[in-house]
C-alpha positions as CSV (number, residue, x, y, z in Angstrom):
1,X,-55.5,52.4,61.9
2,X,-53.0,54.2,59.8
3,X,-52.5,53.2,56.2
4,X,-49.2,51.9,56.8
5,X,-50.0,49.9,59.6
6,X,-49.4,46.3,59.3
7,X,-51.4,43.8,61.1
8,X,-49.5,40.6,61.2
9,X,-46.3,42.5,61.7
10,X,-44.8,40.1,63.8
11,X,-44.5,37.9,60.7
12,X,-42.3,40.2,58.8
13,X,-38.4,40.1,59.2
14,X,-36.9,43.3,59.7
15,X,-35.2,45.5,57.9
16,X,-37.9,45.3,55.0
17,X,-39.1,47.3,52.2
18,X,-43.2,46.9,51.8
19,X,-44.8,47.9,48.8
20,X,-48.8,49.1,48.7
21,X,-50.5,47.8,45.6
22,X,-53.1,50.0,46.1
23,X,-51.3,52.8,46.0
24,X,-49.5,51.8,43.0
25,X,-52.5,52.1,40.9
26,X,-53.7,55.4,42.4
27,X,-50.3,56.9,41.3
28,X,-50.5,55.3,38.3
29,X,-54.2,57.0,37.5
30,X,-52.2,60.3,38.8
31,X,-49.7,60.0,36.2
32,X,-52.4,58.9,33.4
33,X,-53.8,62.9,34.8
34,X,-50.5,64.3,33.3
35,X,-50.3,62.2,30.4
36,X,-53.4,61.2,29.2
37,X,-51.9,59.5,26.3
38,X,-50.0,56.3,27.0
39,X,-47.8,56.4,23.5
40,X,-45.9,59.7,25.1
41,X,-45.4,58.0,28.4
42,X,-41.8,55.0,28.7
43,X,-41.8,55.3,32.2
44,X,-38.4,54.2,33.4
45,X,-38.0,51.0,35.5
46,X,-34.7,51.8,37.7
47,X,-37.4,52.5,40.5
48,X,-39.3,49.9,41.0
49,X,-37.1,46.6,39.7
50,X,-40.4,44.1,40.0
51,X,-42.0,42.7,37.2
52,X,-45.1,42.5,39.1
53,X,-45.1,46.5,39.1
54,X,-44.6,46.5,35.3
55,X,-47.3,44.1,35.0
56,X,-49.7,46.6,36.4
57,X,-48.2,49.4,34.4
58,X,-48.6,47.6,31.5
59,X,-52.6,46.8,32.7
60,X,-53.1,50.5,32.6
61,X,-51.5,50.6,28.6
62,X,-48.4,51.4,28.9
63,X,-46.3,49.4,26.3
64,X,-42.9,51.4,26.2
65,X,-40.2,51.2,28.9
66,X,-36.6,52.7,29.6
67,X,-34.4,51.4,31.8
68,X,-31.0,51.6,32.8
69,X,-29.8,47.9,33.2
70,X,-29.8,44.8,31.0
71,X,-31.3,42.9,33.6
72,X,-33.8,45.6,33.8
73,X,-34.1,45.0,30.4
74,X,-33.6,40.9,30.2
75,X,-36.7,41.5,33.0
76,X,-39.3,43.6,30.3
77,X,-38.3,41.2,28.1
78,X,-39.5,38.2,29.5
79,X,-42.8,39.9,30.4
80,X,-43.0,40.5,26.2
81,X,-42.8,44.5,26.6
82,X,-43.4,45.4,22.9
83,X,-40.9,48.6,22.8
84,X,-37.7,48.5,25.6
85,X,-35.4,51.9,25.8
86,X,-32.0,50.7,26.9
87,X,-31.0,54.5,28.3
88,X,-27.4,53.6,28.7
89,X,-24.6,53.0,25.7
90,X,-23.4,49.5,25.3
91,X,-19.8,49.5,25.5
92,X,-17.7,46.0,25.6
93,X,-19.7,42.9,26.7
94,X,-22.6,44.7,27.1
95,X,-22.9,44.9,23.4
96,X,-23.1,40.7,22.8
97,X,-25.4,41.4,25.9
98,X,-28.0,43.2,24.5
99,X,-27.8,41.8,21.1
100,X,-28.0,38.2,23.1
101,X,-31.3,39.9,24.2
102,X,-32.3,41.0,20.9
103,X,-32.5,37.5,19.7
104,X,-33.8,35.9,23.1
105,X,-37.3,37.8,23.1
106,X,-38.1,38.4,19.4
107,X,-41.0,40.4,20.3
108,X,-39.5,43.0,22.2
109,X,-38.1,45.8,20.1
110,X,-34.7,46.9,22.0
111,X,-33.2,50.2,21.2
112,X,-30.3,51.8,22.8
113,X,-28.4,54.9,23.4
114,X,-25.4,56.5,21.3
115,X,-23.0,59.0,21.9
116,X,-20.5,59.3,19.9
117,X,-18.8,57.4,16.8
118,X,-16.7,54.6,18.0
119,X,-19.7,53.2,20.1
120,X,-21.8,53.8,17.0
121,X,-19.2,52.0,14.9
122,X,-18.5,48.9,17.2
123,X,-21.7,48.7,18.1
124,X,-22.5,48.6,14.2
125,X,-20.1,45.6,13.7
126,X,-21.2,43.8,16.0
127,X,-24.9,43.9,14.8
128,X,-24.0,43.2,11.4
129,X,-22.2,39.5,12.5
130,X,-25.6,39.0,14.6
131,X,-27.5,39.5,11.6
132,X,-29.9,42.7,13.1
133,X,-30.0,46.1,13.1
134,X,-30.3,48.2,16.0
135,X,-32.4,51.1,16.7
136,X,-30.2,54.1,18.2
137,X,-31.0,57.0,19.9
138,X,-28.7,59.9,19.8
139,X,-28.1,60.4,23.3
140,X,-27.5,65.1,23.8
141,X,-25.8,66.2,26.9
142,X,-28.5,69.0,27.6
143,X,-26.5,70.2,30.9
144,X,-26.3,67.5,33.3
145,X,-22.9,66.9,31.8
146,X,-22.7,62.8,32.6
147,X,-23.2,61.1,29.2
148,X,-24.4,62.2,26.2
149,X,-23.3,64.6,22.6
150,X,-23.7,68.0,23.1
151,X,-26.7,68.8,20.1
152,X,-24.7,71.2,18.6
153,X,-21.9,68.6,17.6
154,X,-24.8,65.7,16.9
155,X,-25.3,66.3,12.9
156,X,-22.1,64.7,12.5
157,X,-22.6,61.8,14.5
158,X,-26.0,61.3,12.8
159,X,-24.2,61.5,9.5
160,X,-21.8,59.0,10.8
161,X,-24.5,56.3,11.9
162,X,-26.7,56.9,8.6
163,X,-23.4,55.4,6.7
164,X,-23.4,52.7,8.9
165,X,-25.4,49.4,8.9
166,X,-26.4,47.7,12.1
167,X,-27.8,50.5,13.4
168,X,-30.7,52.7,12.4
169,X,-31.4,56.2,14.1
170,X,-34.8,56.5,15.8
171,X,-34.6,58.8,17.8
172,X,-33.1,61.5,20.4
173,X,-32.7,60.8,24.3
174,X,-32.4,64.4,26.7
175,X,-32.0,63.5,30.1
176,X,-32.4,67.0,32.2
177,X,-32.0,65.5,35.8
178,X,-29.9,68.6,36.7
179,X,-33.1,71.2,36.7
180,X,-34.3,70.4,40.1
181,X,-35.3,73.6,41.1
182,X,-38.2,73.5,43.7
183,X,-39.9,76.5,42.2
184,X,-41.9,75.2,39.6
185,X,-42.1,78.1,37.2
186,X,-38.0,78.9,37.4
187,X,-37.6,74.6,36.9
188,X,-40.1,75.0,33.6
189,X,-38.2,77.9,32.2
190,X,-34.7,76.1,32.8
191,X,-35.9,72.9,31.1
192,X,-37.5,75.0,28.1
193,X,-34.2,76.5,27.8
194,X,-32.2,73.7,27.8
195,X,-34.9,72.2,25.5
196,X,-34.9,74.4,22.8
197,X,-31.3,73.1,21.3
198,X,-33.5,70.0,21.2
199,X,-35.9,71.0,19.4
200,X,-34.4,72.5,16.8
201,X,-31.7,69.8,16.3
202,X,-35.0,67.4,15.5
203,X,-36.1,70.1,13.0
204,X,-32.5,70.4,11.2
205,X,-32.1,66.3,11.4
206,X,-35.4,65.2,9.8
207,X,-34.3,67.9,6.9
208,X,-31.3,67.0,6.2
209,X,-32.0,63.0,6.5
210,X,-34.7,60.9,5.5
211,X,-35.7,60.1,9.2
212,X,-38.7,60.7,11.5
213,X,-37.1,61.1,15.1
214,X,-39.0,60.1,18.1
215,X,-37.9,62.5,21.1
216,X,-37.6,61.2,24.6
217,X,-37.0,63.8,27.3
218,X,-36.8,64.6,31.0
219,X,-37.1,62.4,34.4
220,X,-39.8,62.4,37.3
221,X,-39.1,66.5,37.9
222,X,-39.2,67.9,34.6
223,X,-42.0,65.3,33.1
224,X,-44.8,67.7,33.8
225,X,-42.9,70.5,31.4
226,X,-42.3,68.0,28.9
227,X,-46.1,67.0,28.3
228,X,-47.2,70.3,27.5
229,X,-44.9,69.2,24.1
230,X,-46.4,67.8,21.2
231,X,-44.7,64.4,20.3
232,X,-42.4,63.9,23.4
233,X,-42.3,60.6,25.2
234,X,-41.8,60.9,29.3
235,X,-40.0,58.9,31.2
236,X,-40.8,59.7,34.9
237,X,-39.5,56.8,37.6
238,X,-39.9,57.5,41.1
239,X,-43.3,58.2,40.9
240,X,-44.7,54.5,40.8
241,X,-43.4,54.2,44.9
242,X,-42.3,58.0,45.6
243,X,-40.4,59.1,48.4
244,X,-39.5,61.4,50.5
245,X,-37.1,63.8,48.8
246,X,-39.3,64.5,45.6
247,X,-42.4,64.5,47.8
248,X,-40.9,67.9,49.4
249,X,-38.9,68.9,45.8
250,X,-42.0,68.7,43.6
251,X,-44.9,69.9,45.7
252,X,-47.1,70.1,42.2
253,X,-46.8,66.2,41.9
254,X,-49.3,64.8,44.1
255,X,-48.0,60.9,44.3
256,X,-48.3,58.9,47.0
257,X,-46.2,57.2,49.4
258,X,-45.9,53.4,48.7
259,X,-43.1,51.9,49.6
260,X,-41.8,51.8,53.0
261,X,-38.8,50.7,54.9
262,X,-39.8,48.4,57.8
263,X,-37.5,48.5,60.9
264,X,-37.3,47.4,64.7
265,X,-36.0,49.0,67.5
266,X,-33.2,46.6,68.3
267,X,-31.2,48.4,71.4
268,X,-31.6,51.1,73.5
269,X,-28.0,51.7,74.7
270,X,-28.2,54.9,76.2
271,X,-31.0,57.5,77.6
272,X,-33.1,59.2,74.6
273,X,-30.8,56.8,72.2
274,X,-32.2,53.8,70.4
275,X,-30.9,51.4,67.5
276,X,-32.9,50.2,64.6
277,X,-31.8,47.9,61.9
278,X,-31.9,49.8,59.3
279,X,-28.3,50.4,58.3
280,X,-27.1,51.4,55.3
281,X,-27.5,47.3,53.5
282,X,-31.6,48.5,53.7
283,X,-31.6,51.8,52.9
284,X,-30.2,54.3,50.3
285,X,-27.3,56.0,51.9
286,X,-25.9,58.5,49.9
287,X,-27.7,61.6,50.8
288,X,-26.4,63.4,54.2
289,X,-27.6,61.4,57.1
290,X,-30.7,63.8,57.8
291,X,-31.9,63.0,54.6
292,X,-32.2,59.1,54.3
293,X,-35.8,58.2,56.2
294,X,-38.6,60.0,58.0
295,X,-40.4,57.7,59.8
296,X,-44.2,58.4,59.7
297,X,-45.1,57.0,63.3
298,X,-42.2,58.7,65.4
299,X,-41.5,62.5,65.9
300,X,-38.8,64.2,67.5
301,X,-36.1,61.9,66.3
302,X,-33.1,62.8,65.1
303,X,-30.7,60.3,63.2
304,X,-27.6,59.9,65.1
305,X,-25.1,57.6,63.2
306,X,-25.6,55.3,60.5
307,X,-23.5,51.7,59.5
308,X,-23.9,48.7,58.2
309,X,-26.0,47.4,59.9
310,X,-27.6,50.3,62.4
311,X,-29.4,53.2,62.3
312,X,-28.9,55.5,65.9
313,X,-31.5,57.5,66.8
314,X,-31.9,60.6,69.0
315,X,-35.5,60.1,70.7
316,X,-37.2,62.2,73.0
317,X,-37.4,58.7,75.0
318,X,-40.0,56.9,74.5
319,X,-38.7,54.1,72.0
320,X,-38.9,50.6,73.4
321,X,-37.0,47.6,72.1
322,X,-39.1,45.7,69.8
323,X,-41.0,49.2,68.7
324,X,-41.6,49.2,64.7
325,X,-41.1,52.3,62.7
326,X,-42.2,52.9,59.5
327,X,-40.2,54.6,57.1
328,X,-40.2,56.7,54.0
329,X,-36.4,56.6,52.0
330,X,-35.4,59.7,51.1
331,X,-34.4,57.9,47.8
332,X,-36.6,55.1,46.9
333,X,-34.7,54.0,43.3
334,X,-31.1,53.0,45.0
335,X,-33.0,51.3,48.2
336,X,-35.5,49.3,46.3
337,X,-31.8,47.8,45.0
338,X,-30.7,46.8,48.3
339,X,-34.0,43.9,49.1
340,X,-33.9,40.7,47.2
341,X,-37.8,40.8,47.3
342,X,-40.7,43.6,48.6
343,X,-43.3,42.5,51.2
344,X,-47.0,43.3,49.2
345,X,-49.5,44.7,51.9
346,X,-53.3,44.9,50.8
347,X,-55.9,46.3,53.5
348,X,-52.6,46.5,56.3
349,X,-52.0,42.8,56.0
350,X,-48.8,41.4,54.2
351,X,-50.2,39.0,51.7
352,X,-47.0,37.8,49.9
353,X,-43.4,38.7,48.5
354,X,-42.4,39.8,45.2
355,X,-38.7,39.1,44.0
356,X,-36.8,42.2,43.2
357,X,-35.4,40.5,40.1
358,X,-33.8,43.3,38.3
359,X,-31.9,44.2,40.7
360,X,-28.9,41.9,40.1
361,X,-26.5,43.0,37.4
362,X,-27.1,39.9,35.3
363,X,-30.6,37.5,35.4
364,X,-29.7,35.2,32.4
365,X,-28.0,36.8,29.7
């Protein structure tokens, strides 16, 4: 039987996403091969939105996180996660959101992302009538060009937040998801590149202010490069369930598969055409319709048109109604987001559910 394979199937209510616990720790030990030392690695949590998958990260020693929501982090929170990255700049009610959090789990130490000086200045006065100070990280725009400071202009925002209270600087935040070249060596020498006005901001910072900066760099494609540095945290994602896009984008990461899509051929309308259920409510649609699934137990298919609540396939003809494919997203992190909870499979036999609890935009606070 194949890995995948499900025994009780017929008990599981398609479209679904399974997760393989198994498999989760054996990527887990692959990542522990790339950084042996678990205070460099604050893997990031977007992916996998389970507290059950932290729980096993945290077994392994890990003890810092990043993530990208406050529920994400409201959810490492609750689980006590000593040291909690929010990569993302509270601006409006997200500031009495996090600083809600702040208070809420006392022994979780919450940091979040800066970028320029009104964020740094309101999100000062807000700390200040909470009574704590913040821990910021200077977020740099190193060429992806969505958030962040270009370094060059970042000694003057430091300056700014060191005559602040509220808010302390810890730290600088580089997020390179922009070198995704497939060729290893040209990605390495564009991330070094763009790392380098990194570096050497650190260097001019820490002499010209009484700080110690820690530096957190790169995402799942450029992590590799980044722990060949001394003192860099990583903060790969998609590797705890990989998928189908990086599998084929990083060949030098050897992750495995372990989260599927689940569907069901629900119609066969037409010779060498058949319907599934996986439309686009169950799986990440955002990539050009070639490029959302490859189902491991069906060749020759072709995806034909994609909705709501269908997914048409071109088959060579042999699909039946009731046939169950098993898929791998082409983009795991955005379709995790879509399934209120994960089907857990141990030895090809679905054992439970997990709640995808951080997937909502607010859990308590």
């Amino acid at each position: 039987m194949n890995w995948y394979s499900i025994h009780n199937i017929e008990e599981l209510t398609t479209p679904a996403l399974v997760v393989y616990p198994d498999r989760v720790r054996e990527n887990l030990r692959i990542l522990l091969t790339f950084v042996p030392d678990v205070d460099r690695l604050r893997p990031h949590v977007k992916t996998n939105k389970c507290a059950e998958v932290c729980v096993m990260m945290m077994a392994a020693g890990i003890y810092k996180f990043k993530c990208a929501t406050l529920a994400e982090a409201e959810m490492l929170g609750a689980l006590q996660v000593r040291d909690v990255l929010l990569a993302y700049q509270p601006v409006g009610p997200a500031v009495h959101r996090l600083l809600a959090l702040i208070h809420q789990f006392p022994k979780t130490r919450y940091s979040c992302l800066v970028d320029n000086p009104d964020s740094a200045t309101a999100l000062s006065s807000q700390a200040m009538l909470a009574g704590v100070t913040v821990p910021v990280f200077i977020d740099l725009n190193v060429g992806m060009n969505r958030t962040g400071i270009a370094p060059r202009n970042a000694v003057e925002l430091v300056a700014h937040c060191q005559s602040l209270n509220g808010i302390t600087v810890v730290g600088l935040h580089a997020y390179d998801g922009h070198l995704r070249d497939r060729d290893l060596e040209i990605r390495k020498a564009n991330c070094d590149a763009a790392f380098q006005a990194v570096a050497e901001l650190k260097v001019q910072l820490e002499e010209n202010f009484p700080i110690q900066l820690t530096v957190v760099a790169g995402g799942t494609p450029t992590f590799p490069i980044h722990a060949q540095r001394s003192a860099v945290e990583c903060s790969p994602g998609t590797f705890i369930f990989w998928d189908y896009g990086y599998q084929h984008l990083l060949p030098e990461q050897p992750f495995l598969f372990a989260a599927l899509a689940v569907t069901r051929v629900i119609s066969v309308p037409a010779d060498h055409v058949a319907t599934t259920d996986l439309g686009h409510k169950a799986i990440a649609s955002e990539n050009p319709i070639t490029q959302r699934v490859h189902f491991l137990n069906a060749e020759g298919i072709e995806p034909l048109g994609h909705s709501e609540e269908h997914l048409v396939l071109k088959t060579p003809g042999t699909l039946q109604v009731g046939d169950v494919l098993y898929g791998v997203p082409h983009h795991i992190c955005p379709t995790v987001a879509l399934h209120e909870t994960v089907a857990v499979v141990e030895n090809n036999t679905v054992v439970g559910h997990w709640h995808v609890v951080a997937r909502k935009r607010k859990i308590t606070v």
